[in-house]
VOZA-140062 format. One line per field, with one value per residue (C-alpha): chain; residue number from 1; residue in one letter; x, y, z. Coordinates in nm, 4 decimals, padded with zeros to 6 digits. Layout:
N
c	c(A,...)
k	c(NUM,...)
r	c(A,...)
east	c(X,...)
north	c(Y,...)
up	c(Z,...)
//
This chain:
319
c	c(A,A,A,A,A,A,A,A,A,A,A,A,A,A,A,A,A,A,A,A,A,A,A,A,A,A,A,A,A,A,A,A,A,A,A,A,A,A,A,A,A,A,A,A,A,A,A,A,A,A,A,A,A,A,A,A,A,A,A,A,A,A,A,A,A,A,A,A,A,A,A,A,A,A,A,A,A,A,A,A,A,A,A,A,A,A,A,A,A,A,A,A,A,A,A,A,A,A,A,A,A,A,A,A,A,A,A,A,A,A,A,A,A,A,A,A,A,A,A,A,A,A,A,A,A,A,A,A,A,A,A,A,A,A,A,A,A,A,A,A,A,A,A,A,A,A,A,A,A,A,A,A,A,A,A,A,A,A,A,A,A,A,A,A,A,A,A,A,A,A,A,A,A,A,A,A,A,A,A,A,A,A,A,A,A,A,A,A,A,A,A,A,A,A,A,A,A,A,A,A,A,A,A,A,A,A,A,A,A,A,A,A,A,A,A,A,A,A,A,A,A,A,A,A,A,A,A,A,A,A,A,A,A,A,A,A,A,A,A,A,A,A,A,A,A,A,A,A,A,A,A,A,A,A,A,A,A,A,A,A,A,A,A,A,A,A,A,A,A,A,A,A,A,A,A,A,A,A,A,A,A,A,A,A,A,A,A,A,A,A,A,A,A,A,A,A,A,A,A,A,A,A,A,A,A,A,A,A,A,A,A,A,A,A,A,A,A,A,A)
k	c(1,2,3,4,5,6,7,8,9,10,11,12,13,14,15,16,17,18,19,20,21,22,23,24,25,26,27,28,29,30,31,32,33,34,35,36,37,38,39,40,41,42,43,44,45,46,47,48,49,50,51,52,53,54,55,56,57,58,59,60,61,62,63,64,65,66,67,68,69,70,71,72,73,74,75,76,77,78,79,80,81,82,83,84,85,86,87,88,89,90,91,92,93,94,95,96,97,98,99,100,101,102,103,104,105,106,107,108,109,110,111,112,113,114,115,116,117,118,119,120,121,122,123,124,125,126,127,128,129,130,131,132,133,134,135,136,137,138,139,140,141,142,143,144,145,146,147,148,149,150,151,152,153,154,155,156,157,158,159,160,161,162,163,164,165,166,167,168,169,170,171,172,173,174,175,176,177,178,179,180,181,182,183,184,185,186,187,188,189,190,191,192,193,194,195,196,197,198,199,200,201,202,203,204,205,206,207,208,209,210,211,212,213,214,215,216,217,218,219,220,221,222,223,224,225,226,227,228,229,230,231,232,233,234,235,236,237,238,239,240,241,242,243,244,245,246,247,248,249,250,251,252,253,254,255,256,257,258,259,260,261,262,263,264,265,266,267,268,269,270,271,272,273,274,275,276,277,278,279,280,281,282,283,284,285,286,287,288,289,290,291,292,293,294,295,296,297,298,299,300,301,302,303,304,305,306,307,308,309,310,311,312,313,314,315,316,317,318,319)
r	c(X,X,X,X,X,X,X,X,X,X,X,X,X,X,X,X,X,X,X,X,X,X,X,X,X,X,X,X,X,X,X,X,X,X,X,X,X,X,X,X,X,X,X,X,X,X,X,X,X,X,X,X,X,X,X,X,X,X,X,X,X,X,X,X,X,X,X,X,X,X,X,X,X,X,X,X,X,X,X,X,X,X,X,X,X,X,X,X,X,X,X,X,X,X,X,X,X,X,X,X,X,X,X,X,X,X,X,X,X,X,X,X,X,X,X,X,X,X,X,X,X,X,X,X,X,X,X,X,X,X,X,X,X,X,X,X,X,X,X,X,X,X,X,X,X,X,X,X,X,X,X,X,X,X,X,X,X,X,X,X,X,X,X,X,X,X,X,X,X,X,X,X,X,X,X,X,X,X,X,X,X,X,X,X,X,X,X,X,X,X,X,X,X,X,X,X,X,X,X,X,X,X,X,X,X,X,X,X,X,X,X,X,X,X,X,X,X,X,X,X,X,X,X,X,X,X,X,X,X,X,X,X,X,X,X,X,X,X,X,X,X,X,X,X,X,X,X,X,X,X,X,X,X,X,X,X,X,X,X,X,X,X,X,X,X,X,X,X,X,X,X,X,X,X,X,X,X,X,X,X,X,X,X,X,X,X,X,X,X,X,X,X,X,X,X,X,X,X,X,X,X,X,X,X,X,X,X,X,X,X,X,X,X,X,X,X,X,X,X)
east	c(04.7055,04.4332,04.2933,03.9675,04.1466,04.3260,04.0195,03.7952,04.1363,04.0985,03.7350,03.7791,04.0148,03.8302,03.4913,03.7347,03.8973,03.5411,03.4146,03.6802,03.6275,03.2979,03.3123,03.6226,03.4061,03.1029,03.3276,03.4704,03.1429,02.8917,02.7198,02.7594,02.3885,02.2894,02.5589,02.3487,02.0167,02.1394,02.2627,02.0103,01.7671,01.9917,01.9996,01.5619,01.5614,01.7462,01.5704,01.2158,01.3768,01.4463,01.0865,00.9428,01.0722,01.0599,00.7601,00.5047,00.5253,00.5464,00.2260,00.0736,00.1386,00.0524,-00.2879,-00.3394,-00.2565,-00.4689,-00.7992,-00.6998,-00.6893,-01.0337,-01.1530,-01.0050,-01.2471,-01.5036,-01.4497,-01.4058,-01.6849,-01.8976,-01.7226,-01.4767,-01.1717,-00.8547,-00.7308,-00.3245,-00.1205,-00.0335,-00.3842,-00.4028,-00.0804,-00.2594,-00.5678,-00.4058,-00.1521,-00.4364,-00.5807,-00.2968,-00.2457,-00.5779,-00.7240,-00.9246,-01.2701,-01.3303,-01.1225,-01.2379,-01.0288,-00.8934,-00.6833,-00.5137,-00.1257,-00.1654,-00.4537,-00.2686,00.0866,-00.1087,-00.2293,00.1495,00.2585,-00.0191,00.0935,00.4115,00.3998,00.1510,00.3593,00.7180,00.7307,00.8668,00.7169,00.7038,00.6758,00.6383,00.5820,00.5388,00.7911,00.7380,00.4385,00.3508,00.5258,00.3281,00.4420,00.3458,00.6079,00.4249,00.0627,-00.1229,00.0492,00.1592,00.4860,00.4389,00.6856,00.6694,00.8950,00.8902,01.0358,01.0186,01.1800,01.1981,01.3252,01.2423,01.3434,01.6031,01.8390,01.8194,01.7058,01.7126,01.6141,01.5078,01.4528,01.3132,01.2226,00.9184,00.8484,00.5564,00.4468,00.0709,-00.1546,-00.4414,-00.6090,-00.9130,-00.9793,-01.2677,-01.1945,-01.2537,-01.2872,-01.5713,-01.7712,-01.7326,-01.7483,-02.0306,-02.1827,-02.0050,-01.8870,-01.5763,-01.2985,-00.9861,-00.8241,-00.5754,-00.6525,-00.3537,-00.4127,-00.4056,-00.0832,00.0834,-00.0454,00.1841,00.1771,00.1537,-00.1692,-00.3500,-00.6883,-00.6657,-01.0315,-01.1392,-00.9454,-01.0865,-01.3563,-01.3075,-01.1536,-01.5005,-01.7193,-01.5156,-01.4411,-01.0909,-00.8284,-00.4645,-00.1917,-00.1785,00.0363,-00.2947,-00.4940,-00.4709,-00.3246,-00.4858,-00.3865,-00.4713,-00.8387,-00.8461,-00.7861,-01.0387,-00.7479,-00.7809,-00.4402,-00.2081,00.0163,00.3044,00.1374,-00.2042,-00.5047,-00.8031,-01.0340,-01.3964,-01.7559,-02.0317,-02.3352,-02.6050,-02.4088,-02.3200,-02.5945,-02.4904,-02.3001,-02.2172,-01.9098,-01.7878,-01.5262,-01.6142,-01.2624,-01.2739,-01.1484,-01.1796,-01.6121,-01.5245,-01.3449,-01.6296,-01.3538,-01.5787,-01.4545,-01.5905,-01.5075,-01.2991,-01.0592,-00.9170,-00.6789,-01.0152,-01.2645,-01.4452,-01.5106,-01.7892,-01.6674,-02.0127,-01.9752,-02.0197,-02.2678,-02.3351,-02.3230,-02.0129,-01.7368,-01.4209,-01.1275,-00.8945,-00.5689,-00.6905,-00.8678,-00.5229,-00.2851,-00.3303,-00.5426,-00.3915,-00.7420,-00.6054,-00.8633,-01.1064,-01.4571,-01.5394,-01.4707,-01.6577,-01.6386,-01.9217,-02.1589,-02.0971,-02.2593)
north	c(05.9835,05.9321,05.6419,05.7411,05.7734,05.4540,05.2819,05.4041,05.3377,05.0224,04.9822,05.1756,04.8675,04.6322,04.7653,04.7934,04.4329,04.3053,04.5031,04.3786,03.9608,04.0277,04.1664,03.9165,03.6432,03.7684,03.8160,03.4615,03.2430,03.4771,03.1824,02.9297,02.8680,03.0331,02.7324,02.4907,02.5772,02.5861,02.2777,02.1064,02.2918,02.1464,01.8289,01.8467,01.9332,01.6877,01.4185,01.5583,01.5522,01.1912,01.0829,01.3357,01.1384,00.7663,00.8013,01.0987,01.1156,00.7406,00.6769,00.9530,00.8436,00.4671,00.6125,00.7965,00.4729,00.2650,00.4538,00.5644,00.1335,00.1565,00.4197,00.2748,-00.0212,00.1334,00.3605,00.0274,-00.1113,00.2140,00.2335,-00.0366,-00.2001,-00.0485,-00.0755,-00.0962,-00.0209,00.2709,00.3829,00.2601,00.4685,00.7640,00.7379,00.6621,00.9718,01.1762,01.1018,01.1698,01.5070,01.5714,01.6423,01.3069,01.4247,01.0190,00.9902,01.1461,01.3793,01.0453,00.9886,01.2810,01.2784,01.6392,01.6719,01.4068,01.6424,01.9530,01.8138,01.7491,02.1001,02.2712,02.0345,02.0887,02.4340,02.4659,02.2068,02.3290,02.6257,02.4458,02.5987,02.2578,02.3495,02.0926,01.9897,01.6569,01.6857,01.3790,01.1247,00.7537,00.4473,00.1521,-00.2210,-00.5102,-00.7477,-01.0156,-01.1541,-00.9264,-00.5400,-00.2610,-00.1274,00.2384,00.5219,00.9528,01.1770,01.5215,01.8191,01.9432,02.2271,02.2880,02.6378,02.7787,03.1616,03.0307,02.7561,02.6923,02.6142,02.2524,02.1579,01.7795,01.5909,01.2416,00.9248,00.8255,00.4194,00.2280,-00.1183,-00.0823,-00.3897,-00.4651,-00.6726,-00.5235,-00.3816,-00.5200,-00.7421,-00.6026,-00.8793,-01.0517,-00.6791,-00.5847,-00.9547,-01.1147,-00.8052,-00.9943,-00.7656,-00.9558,-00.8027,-00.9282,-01.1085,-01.3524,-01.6956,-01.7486,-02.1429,-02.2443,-02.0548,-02.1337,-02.5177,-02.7941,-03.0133,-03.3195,-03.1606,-03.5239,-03.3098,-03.0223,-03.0771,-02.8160,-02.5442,-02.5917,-02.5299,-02.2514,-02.0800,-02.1229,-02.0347,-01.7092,-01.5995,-01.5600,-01.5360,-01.7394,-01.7170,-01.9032,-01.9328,-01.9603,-01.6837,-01.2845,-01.0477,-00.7618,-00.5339,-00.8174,-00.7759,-00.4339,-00.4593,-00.7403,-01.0145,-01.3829,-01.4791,-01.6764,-01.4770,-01.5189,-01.2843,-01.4314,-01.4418,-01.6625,-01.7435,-01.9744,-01.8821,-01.9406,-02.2212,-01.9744,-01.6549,-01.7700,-01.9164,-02.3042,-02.4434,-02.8148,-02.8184,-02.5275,-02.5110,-02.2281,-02.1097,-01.7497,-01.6642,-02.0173,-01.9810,-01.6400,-01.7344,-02.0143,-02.2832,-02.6000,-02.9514,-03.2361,-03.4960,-03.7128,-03.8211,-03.7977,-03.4937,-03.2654,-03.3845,-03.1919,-03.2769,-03.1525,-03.1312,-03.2809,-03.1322,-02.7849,-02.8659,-03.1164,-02.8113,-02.7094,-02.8171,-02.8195,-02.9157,-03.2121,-02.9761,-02.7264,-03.0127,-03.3028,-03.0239,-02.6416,-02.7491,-03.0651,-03.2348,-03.5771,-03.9149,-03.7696,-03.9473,-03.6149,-03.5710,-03.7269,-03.6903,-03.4725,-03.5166,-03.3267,-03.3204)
up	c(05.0009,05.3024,05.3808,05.1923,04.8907,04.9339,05.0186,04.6846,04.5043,04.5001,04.5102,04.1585,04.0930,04.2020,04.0216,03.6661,03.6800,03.7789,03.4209,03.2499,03.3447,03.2964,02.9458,02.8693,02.9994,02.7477,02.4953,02.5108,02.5426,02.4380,02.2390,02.4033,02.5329,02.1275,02.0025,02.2546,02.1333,01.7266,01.7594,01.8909,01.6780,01.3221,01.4730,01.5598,01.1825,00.9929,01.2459,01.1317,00.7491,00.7903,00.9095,00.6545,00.4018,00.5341,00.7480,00.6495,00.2898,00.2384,00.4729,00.2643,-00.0770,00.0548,00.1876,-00.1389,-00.3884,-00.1611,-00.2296,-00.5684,-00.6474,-00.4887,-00.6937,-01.0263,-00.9589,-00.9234,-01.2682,-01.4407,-01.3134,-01.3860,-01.7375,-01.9185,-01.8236,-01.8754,-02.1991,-02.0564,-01.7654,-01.8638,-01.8508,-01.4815,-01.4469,-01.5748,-01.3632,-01.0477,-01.1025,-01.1826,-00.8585,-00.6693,-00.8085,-00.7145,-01.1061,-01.1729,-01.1027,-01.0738,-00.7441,-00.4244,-00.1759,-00.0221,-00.3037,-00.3521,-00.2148,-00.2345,00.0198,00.2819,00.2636,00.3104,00.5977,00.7213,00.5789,00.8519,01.1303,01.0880,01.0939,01.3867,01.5846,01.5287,01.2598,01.0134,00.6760,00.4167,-00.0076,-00.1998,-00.6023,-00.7696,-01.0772,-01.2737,-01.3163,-01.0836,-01.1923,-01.1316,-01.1141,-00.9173,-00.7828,-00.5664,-00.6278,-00.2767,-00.3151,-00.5798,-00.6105,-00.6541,-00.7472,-00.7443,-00.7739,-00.4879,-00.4473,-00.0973,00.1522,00.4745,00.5960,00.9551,01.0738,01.3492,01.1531,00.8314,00.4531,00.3702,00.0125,-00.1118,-00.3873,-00.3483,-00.5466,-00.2903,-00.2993,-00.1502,-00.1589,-00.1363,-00.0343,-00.2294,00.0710,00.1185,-00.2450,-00.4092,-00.7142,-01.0451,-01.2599,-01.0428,-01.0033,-01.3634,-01.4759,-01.2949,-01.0296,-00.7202,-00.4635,-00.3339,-00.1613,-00.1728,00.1418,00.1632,00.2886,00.5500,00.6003,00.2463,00.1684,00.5165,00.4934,00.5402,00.2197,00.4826,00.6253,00.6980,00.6188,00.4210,00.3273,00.6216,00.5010,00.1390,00.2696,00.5012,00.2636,00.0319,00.2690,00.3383,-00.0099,00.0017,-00.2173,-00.3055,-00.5296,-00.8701,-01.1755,-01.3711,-01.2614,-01.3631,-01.1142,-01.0193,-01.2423,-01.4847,-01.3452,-01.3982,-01.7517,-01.7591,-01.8794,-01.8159,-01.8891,-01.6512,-01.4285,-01.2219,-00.9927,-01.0663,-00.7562,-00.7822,-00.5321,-00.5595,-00.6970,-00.4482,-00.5623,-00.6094,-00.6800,-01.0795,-01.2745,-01.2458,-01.5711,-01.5623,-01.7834,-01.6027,-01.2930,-01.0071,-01.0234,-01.0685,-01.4028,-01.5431,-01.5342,-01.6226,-01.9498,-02.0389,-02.0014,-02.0633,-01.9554,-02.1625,-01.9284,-02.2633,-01.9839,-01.6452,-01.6902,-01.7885,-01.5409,-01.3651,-00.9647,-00.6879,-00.3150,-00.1420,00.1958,00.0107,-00.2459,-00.5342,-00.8203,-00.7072,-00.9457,-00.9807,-01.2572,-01.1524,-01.1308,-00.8587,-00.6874,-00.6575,-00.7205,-00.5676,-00.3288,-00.2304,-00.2141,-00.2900,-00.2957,00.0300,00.0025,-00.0097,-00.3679,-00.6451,-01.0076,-01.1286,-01.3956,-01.7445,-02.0549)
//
C-alpha cells in the first residue's frame, strides 16, 4: 500500500472512531441539559404550588371575606338583621361564589383567582382550573377577626412537565378592623367603623392616669374587648347579649338623643338598660372633662376602664 493509501487509511480511522465517540457520547448524556431544565422546571412548579395555596388563594379568599363582611352590613342595614349564623354563612358564600346580587365584584373569590389564573398563565404558562366543592364555614375565635373556611379544587398542568392535581381546605383569619359596625348603623344611623383602641388594651393596670386614654379613646370612637358586649357577628344579627368575644366602644354627647338613666356604652343605651341610682353598684357616673351628659355605669367606669376615684368623675344625676 502507498503512502496515499496509508495516509487516507487512517484518516478513514480517525474520521470513524471520531463518529463513533461522538454518537457514544450522545448516546450516553443525551439529556442531560433536557434532565437540567426538567428538573428545575418540577421543582419551579411545586414552589409556585406551595405559594398558590398559602399565599394567592388565601390573600384572595381574605380579600373576598373582607368586603363580603362589608357588604353584609350594609344589606342589614338596608334590610333586617340576620336572623342566624347560618344566614351570614349563606350570604357571605353567596358572595364569594359570585351569585349574591347584594355583594359587588370585590367579594367574589371567584373574580380575585381568575385574576391569578390569567397571570399565571401570561407570566409562566401555567394553565390554573379551579371549582369550589363545598359551602364557607364561618366562626369567630377572638373578639377583632373571622375565622373563615372553603373548600377548592384546583390544577395546574403546563405542556413541558407535568399535571399536578389539588384539593384544599383554604383557612383565613379575616380582621374586622375597619368594617363599619352594624348594630350602631342599623341601631341608631351612626356610621362607626370598627378600630381597635391599642392603649386601653395594652395599658398597664398601674397606669397612675389612665384618665387620658379614656378619653382618647372617646374622642376617637374606638373600640375594646368586653365580656358584656355582642361580637360582631352578634351585631349583625342585632343581639345584645354578653359575649366572650363581645366589642363595645362609647356613644358621642350629641350623636344619641340624651337619656339620664341611661349609660353611653354601646349596646347598654342600645338595650334601654336604665339605672335607678337605688345604690352604689347601679349608679350611673359623668366624666366632666368630656361632658356633663355623658354617663356612665359604675362597672365600666372602676372596673374596665380602670377609672378609679379621679376628681374627674362625679356621680351623675338620675331620675
Amino acid at each position: 500500500m502507498n503512502r496515499k493509501g496509508v495516509f487516507f487509511t487512517i484518516l478513514s480511522i480517525f474520521v470513524s472512531v471520531m463518529l463513533i465517540a461522538m454518537f457514544t457520547y450522545q448516546n450516553q448524556f443525551p439529556v442531560d441539559s433536557d434532565v437540567e431544565i426538567n428538573t428545575l422546571r418540577i421543582t419551579f412548579f411545586h414552589d409556585f404550588n406551595n405559594d398558590l395555596k398559602n399565599s394567592y388563594l388565601e390573600r384572595a379568599l381574605y380579600v373576598s371575606v373582607y368586603n363580603a363582611l362589608d357588604y353584609a352590613t350594609i344589606y342589614a342595614d338596608s334590610n333586617l338583621f340576620f336572623s342566624s349564623d347560618s344566614d351570614i354563612e349563606t350570604f357571605l358564600d353567596t358572595c364569594l361564589k359570585g351569585t349574591n346580587p347584594a355583594c359587588g365584584i370585590d367579594a367574589s373569590f371567584t373574580h380575585w383567582v381568575d385574576k391569578i389564573k390569567d397571570k399565571v398563565y401570561d407570566d409562566f404558562k401555567i394553565d390554573l382550573t379551579y371549582s369550589i366543592s363545598g359551602d364557607v364555614i364561618l366562626s369567630q375565635t377572638i373578639p377583632f377577626s373571622i375565622h373563615v373556611s372553603i373548600p377548592v379544587t384546583y390544577t395546574l398542568s403546563d405542556d413541558f412537565v407535568l399535571r399536578l392535581w389539588n384539593s384544599e381546605v383554604l383557612d383565613a383569619e379575616v380582621s374586622i378592623t375597619g368594617l363599619i359596625d352594624p348594630l350602631l348603623l342599623k341601631q341608631l344611623s351612626i356610621n362607626r367603623r370598627i378600630i381597635r383602641d391599642p392603649m386601653l388594651e395594652l395599658r398597664d393596670d398601674d397606669n397612675a392616669n389612665p384618665h387620658d386614654d379614656f378619653v382618647s379613646h372617646y374622642n376617637s370612637g374606638t373600640y375594646v374587648m368586653s365580656d358584656f358586649g355582642p361580637s360582631f357577628l352578634m351585631r349583625l344579627k342585632g343581639s345584645l347579649a354578653n359575649s366572650t368575644l363581645g366589642l363595645q366602644t362609647l356613644l358621642k354627647v350629641g350623636e344619641v338623643v340624651h337619656q339620664a338613666n341611661m349609660s353611653y356604652i354601646d349596646y347598654k343605651y342600645i338595650k334601654g338598660e336604665e339605672y335607678l341610682c337605688a345604690s352604689i353598684y347601679t349608679n350611673l357616673y359623668n366624666i366632666d372633662t368630656i361632658n356633663t351628659n355623658f354617663r356612665i355605669g359604675r362597672f365600666d367606669t372602676f372596673e374596665l376602664y380602670k377609672l378609679g376615684d379621679l376628681l374627674e368623675i362625679t356621680e351623675a344625676d338620675c331620675g
